[in-house]
LUMKOLMI-548202 format. One line per field, with one value per residue (C-alpha): residue in three letters; z negated, x, y. Coordinates in steps of 0.25 Angstrom, whole numbers, plus 5000, padded with zeros to 4 digits. Each point is the difference from the previous one (the first is absolute). Layout:
BEGIN
code: c(ALA, ...) .
up: c(Z, ...) .
east: c(X, ...) .
north: c(Y, ...) .
% end
This chain:
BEGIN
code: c(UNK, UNK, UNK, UNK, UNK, UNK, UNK, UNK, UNK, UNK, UNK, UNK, UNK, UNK, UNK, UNK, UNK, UNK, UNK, UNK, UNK, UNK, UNK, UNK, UNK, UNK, UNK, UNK, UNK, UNK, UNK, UNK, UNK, UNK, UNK, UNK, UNK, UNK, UNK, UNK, UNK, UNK, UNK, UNK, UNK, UNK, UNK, UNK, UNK, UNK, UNK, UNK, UNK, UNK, UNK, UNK, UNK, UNK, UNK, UNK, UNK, UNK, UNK, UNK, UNK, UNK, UNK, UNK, UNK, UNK, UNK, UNK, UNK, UNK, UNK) .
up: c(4666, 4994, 4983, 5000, 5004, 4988, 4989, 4997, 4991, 4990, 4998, 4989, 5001, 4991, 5000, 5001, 4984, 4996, 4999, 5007, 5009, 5008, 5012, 5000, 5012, 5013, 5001, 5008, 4995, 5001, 5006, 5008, 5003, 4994, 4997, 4984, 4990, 4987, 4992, 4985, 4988, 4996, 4986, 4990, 5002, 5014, 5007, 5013, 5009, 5015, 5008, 5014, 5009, 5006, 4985, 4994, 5010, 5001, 4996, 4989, 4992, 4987, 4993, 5011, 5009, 5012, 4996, 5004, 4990, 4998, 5004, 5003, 4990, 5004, 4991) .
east: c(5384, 5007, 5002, 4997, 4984, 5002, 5003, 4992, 5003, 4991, 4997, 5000, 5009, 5003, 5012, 5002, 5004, 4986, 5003, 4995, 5005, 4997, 5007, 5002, 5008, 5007, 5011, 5011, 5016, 5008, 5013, 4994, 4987, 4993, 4987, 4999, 4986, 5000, 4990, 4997, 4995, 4987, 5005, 5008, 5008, 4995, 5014, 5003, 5008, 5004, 5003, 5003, 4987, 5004, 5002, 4987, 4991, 5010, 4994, 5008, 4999, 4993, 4998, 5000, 4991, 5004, 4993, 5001, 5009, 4988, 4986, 4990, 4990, 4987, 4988) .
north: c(5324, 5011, 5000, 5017, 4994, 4990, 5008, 5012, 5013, 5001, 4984, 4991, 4987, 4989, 4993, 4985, 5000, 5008, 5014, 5010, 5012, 5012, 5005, 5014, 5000, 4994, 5008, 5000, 4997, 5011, 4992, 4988, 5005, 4987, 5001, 5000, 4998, 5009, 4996, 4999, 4990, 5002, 4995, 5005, 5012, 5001, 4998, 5006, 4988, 4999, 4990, 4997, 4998, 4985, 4997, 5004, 4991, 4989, 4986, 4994, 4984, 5001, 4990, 4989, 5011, 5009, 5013, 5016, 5007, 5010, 4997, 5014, 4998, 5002, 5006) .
% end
């Protein structure tokens, strides 16, 4: 299955730590070609981020648990 029909522009995500996201974009890095996620925290100064695309939906230990690095809320 690909990651580009995983995560969506336009969606809310929480991260395995609580806070919240929305991707804005995949994008595409200009060097490598890697797929890459920008998104931004829905809390404070409403940050902008990226991150590579195998990263964002990893599975990652927390707290004795495996669990996605940011889960797709759903309303």
């Amino acid at each position: 299955m690909s990651f580009m029909n995983v995560v969506s522009a336009g969606r809310r995500y929480r991260h395995f730590k609580g806070k919240e996201y929305e991707v804005l974009y995949i994008a595409k890095h200009s060097e490598t070609l890697e797929d890459m996620v920008v998104y931004k925290q829905l809390y404070g100064d409403r940050a902008v981020w990226v991150r590579p695309l195998h990263m964002f939906t990893e599975q990652v230990q927390y707290e004795g648990k495996t669990v996605p690095r940011f889960a797709l809320m759903t309303d």
